[in-house]
N, C-alpha and C positions, 0 to 999 in steps of 0.2 A: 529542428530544434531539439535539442535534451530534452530529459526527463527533469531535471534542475531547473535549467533555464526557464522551462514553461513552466517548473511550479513557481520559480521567482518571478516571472511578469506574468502571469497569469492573475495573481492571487495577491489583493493587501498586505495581508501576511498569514502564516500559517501556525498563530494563537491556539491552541488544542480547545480555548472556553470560546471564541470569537466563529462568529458564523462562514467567515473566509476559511478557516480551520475544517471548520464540518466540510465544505465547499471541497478544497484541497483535497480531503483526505478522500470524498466522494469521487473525483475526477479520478484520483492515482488509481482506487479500487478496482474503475470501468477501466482504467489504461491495464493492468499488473492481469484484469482477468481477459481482456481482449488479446494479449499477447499472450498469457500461458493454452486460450481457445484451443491453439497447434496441438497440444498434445491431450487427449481426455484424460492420462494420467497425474496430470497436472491439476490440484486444485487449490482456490481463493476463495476464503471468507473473511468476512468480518466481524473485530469483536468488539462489543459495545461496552463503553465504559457508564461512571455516572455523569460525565462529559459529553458534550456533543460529538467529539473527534473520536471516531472509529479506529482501531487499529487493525490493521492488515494482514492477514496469515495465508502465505501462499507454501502450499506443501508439494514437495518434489523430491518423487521416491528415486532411491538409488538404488544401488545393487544390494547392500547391506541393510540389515531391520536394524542394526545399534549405534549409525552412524547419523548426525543430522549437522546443518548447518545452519547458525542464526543471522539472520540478516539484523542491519543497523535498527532499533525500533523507533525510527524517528524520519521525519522527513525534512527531506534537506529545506535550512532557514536559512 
């Protein structure tokens, strides 16, 4: 199954103030940091809002220090 697909049937919905939301965003966390585990250069944290729904920062260093790339800040609804 996708990354998508199991946050849409997994999950009520994924409301940023609704507890499904907290929910969601907790599962995606454990999922984003169990696949970056592979490499220790890889790291994921969470940033708390004054919302229940955490957002996600996974950093992945490249060859370059002035290059980065933004992932979508949302999770797929």
């Amino acid at each position: 199954m996708t990354l998508t697909a199991r946050l849409t049937h997994s999950f009520y919905n994924r409301y940023y103030k609704s507890s499904y939301g907290t929910q969601a965003g907790t599962w995606l966390f454990n999922t984003v940091k169990s696949v970056a585990a592979v490499n220790s250069a890889i790291t994921v944290t969470q940033f708390t809002h004054s919302f229940n729904q955490p957002s996600i920062i996974a950093k992945v260093p490249g060859s370059s220090t002035n290059l980065g790339t933004k992932l979508p800040p949302h999770k797929p609804s």
